[in-house]
PDB file of N, CA, C and O in Angstrom:
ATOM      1  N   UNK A   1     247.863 111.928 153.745  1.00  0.00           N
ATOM      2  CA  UNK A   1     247.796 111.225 152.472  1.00  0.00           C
ATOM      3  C   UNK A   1     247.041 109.914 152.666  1.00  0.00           C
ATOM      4  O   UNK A   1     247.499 109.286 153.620  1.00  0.00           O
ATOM      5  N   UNK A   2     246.066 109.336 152.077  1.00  0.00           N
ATOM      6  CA  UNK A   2     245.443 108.382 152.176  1.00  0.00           C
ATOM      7  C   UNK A   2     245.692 107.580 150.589  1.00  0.00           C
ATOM      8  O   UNK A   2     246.000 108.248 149.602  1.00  0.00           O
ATOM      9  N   UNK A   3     245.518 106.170 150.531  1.00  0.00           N
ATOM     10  CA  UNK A   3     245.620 105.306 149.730  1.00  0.00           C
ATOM     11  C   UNK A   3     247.144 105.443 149.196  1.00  0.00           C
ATOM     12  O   UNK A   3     247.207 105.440 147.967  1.00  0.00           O
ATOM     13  N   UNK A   4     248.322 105.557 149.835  1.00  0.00           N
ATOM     14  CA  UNK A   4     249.450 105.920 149.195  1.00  0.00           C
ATOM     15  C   UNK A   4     250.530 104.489 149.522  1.00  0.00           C
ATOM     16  O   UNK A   4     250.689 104.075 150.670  1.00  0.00           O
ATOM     17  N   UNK A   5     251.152 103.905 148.410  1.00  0.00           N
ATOM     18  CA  UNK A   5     252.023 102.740 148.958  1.00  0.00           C
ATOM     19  C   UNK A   5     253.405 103.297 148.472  1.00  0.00           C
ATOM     20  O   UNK A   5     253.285 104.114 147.559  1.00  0.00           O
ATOM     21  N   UNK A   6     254.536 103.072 148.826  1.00  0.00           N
ATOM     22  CA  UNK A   6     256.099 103.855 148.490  1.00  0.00           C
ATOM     23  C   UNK A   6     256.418 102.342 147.805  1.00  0.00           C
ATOM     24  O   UNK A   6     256.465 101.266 148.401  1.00  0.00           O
ATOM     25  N   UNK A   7     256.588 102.556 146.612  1.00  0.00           N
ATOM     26  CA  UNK A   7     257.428 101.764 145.769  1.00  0.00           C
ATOM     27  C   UNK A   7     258.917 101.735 145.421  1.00  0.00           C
ATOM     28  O   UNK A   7     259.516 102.330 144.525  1.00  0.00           O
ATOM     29  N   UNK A   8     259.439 100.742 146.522  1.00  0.00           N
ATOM     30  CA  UNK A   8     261.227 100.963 146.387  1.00  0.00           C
ATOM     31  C   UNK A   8     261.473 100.262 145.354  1.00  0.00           C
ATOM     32  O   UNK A   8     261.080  99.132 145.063  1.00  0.00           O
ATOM     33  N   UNK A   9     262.437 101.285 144.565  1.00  0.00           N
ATOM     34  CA  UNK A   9     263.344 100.892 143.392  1.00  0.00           C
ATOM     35  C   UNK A   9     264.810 100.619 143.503  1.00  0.00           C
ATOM     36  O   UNK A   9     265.603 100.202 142.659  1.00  0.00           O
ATOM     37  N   UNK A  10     264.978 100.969 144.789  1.00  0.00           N
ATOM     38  CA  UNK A  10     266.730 100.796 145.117  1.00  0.00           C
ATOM     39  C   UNK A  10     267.179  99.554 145.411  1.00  0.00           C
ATOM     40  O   UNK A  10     266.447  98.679 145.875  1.00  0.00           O
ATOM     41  N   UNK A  11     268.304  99.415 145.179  1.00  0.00           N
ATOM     42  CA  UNK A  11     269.008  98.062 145.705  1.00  0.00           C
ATOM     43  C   UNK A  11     268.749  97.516 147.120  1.00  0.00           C
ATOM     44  O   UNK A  11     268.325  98.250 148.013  1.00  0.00           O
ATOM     45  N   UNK A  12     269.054  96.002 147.333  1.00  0.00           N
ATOM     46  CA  UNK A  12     269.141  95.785 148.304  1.00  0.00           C
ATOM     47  C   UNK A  12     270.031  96.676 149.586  1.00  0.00           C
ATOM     48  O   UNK A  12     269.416  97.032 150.590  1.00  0.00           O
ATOM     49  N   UNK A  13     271.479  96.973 149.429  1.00  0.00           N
ATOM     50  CA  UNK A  13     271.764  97.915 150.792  1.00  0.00           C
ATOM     51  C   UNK A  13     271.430  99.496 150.658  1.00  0.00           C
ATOM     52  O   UNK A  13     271.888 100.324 151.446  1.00  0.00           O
ATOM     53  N   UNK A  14     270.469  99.866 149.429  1.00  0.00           N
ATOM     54  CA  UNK A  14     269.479 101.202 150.098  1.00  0.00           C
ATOM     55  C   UNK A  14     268.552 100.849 150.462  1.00  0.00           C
ATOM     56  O   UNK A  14     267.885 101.734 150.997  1.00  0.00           O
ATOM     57  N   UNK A  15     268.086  99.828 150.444  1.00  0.00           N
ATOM     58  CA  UNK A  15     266.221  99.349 151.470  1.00  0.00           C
ATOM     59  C   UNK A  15     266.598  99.670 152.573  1.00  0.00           C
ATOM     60  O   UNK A  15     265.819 100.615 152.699  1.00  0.00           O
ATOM     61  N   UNK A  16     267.207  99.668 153.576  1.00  0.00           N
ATOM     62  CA  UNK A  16     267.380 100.313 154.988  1.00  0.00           C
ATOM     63  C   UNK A  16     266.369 101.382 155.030  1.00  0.00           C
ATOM     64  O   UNK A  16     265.738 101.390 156.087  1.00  0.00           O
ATOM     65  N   UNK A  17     266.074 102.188 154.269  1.00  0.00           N
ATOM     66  CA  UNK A  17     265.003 103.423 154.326  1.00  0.00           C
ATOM     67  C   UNK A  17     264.337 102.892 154.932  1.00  0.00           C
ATOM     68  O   UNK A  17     264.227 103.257 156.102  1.00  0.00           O
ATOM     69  N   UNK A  18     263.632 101.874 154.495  1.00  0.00           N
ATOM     70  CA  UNK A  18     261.746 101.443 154.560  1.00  0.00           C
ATOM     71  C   UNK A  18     261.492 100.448 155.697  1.00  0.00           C
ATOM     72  O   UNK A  18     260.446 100.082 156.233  1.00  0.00           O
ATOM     73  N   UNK A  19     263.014 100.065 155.935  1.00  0.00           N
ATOM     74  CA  UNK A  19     262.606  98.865 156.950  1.00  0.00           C
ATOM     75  C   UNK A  19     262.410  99.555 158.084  1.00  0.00           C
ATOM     76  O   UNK A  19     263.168 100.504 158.285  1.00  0.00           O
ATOM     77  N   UNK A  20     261.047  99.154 159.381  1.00  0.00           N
ATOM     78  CA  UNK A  20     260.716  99.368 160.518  1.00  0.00           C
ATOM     79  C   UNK A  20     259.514 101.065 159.657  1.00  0.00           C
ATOM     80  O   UNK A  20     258.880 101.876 160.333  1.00  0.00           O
ATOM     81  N   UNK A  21     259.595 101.047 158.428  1.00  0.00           N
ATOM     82  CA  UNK A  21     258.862 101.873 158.196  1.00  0.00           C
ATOM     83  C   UNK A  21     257.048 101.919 158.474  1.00  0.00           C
ATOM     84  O   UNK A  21     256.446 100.861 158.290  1.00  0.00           O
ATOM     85  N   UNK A  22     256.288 103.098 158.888  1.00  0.00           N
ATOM     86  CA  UNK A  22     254.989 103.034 159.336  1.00  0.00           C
ATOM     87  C   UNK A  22     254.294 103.122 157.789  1.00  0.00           C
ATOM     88  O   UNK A  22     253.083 102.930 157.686  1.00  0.00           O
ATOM     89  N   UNK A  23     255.000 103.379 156.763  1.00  0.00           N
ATOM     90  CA  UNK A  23     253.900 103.419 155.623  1.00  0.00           C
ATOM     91  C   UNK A  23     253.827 102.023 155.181  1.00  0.00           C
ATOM     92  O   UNK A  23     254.567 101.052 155.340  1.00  0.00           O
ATOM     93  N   UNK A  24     252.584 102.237 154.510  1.00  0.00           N
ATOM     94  CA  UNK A  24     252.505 100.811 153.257  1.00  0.00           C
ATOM     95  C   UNK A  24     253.892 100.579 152.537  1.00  0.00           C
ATOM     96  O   UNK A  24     254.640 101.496 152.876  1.00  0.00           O
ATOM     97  N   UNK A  25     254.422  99.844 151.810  1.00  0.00           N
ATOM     98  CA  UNK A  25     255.188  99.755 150.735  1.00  0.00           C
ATOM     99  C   UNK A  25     255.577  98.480 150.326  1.00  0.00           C
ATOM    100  O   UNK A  25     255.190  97.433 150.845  1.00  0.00           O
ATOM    101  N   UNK A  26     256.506  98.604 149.195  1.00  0.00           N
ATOM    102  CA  UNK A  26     256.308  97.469 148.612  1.00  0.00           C
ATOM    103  C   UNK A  26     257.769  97.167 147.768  1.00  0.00           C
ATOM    104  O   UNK A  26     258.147  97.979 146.924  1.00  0.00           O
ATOM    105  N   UNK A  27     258.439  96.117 148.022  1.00  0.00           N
ATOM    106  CA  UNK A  27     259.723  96.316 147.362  1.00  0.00           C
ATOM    107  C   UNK A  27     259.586  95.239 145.722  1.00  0.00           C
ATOM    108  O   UNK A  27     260.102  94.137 145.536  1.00  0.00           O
ATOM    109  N   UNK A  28     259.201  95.599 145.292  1.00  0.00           N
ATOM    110  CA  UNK A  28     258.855  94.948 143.709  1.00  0.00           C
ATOM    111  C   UNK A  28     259.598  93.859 143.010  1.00  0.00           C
ATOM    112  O   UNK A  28     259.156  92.858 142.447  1.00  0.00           O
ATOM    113  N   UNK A  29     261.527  94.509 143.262  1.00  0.00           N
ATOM    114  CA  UNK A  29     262.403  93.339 142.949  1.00  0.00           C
ATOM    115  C   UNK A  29     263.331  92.936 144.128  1.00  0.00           C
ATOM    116  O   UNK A  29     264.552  93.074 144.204  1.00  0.00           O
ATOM    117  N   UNK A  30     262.370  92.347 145.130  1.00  0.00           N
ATOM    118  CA  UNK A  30     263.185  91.760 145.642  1.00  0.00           C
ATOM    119  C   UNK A  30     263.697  90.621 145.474  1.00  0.00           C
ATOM    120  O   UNK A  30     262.903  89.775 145.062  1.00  0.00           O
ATOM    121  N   UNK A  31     265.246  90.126 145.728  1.00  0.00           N
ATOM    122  CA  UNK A  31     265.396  88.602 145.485  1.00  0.00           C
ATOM    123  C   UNK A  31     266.166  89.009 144.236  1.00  0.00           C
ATOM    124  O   UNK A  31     267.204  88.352 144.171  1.00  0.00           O
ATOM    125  N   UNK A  32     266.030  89.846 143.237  1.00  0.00           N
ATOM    126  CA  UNK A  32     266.434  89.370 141.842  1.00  0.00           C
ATOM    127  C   UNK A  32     267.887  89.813 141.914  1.00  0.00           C
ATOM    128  O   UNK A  32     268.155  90.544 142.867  1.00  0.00           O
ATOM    129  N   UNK A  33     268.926  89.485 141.034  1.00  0.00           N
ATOM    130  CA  UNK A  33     269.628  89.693 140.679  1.00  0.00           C
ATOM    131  C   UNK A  33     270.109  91.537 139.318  1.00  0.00           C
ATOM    132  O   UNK A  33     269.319  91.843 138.425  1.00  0.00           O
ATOM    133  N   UNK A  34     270.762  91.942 139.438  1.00  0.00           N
ATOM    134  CA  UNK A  34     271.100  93.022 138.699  1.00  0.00           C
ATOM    135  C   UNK A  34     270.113  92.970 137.221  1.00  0.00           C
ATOM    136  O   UNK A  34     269.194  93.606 136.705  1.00  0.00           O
ATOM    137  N   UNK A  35     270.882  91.898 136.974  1.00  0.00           N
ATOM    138  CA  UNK A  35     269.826  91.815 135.488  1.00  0.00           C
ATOM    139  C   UNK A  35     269.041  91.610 135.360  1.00  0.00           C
ATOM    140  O   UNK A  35     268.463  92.153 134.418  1.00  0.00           O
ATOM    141  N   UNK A  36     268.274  90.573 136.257  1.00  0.00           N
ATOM    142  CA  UNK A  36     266.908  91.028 136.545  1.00  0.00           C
ATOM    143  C   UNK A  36     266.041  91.868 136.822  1.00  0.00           C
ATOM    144  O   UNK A  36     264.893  91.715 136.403  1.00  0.00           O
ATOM    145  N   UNK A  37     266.285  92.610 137.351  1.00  0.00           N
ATOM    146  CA  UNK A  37     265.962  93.992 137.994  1.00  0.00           C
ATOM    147  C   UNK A  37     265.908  94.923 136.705  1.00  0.00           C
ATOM    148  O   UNK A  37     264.967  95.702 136.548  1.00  0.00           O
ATOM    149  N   UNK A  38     266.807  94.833 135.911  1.00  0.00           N
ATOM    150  CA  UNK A  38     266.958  95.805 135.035  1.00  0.00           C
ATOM    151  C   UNK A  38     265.815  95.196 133.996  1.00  0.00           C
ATOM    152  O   UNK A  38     264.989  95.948 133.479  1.00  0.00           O
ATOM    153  N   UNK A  39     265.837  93.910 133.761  1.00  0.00           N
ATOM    154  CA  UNK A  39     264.319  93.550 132.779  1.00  0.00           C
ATOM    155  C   UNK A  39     263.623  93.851 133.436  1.00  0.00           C
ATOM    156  O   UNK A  39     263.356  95.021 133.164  1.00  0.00           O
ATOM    157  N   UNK A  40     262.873  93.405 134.528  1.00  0.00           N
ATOM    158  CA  UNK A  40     261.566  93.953 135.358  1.00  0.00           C
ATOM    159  C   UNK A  40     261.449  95.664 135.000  1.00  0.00           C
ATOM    160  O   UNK A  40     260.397  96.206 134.663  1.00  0.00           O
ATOM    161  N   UNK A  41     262.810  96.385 135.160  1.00  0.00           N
ATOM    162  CA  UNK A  41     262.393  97.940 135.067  1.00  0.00           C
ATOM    163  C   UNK A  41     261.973  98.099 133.641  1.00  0.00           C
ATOM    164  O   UNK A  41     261.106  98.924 133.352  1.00  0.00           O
ATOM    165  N   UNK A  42     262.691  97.157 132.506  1.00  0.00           N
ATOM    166  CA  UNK A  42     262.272  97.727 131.439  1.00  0.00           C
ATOM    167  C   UNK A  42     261.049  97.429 130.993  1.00  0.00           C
ATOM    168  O   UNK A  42     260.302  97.961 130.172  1.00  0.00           O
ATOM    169  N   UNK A  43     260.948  96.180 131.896  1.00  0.00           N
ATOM    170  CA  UNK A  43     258.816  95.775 131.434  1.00  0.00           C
ATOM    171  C   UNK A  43     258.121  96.771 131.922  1.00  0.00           C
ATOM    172  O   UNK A  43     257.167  97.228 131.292  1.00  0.00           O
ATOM    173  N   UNK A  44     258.523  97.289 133.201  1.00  0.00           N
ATOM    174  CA  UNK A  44     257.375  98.251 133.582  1.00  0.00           C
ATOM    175  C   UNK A  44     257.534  99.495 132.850  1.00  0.00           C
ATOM    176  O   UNK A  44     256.450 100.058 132.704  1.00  0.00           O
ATOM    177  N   UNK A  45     258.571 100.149 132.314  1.00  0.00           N
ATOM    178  CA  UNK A  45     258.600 101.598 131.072  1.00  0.00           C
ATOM    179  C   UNK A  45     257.859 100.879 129.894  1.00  0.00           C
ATOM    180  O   UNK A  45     256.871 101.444 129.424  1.00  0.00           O
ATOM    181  N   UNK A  46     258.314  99.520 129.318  1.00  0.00           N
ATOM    182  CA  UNK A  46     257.387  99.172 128.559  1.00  0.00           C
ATOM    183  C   UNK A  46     255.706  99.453 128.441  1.00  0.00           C
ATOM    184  O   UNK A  46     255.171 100.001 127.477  1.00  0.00           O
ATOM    185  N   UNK A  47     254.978  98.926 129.701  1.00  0.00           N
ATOM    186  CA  UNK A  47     253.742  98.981 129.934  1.00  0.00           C
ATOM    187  C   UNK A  47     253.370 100.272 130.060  1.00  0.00           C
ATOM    188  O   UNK A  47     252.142 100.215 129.991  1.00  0.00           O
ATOM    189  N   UNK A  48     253.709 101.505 130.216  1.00  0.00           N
ATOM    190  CA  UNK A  48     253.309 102.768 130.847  1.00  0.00           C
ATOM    191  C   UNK A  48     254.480 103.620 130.586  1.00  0.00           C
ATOM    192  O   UNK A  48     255.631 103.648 131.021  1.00  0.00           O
ATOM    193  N   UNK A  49     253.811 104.301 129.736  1.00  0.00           N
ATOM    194  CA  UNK A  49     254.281 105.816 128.767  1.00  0.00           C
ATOM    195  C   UNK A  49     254.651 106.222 129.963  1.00  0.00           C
ATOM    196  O   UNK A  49     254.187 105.846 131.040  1.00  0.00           O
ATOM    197  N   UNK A  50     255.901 107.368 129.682  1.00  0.00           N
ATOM    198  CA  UNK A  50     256.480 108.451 130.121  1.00  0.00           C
ATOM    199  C   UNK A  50     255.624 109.625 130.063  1.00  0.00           C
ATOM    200  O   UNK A  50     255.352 110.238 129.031  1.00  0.00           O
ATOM    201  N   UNK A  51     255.131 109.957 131.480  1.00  0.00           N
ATOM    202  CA  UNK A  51     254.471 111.349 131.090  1.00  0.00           C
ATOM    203  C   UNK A  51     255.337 112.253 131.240  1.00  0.00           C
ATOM    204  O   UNK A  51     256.281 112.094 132.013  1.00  0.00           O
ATOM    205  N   UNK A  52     255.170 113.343 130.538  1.00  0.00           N
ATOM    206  CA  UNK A  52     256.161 114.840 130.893  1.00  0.00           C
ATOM    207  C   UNK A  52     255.284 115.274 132.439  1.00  0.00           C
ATOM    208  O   UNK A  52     254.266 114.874 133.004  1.00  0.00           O
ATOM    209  N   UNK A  53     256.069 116.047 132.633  1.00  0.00           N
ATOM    210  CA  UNK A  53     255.902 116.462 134.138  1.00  0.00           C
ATOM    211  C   UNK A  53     255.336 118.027 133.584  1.00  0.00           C
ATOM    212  O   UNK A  53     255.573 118.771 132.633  1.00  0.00           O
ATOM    213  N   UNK A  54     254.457 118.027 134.780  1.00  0.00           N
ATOM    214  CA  UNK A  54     253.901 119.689 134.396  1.00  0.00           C
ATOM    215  C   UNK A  54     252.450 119.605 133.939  1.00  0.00           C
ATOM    216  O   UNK A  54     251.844 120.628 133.619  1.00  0.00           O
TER     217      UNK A  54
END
């Protein structure tokens, strides 16, 4: 796979995945608090339609 970055959406104690990980990635909300996190998710469904799958 080339040009690929893993965008974690999980909480702080599921990031364990990624740490010491060899891919790119990128943890988006880190630092924030619950409710924060949950605005940040809803700005980004905001910006970018739901595609159907298929």
């Amino acid at each position: 796979m080339e040009n690929v970055t893993l965008t974690v959406l999980a909480w702080e104690q599921y990031r364990y995945a990624v740490y010491g990980c060899h891919w790119p990635h990128e943890i988006s909300m880190k630092g924030m608090g619950i409710g924060q996190q949950l605005g940040w998710l809803t700005e980004q469904l905001a910006k970018e339609p739901v595609r159907a799958a298929g």
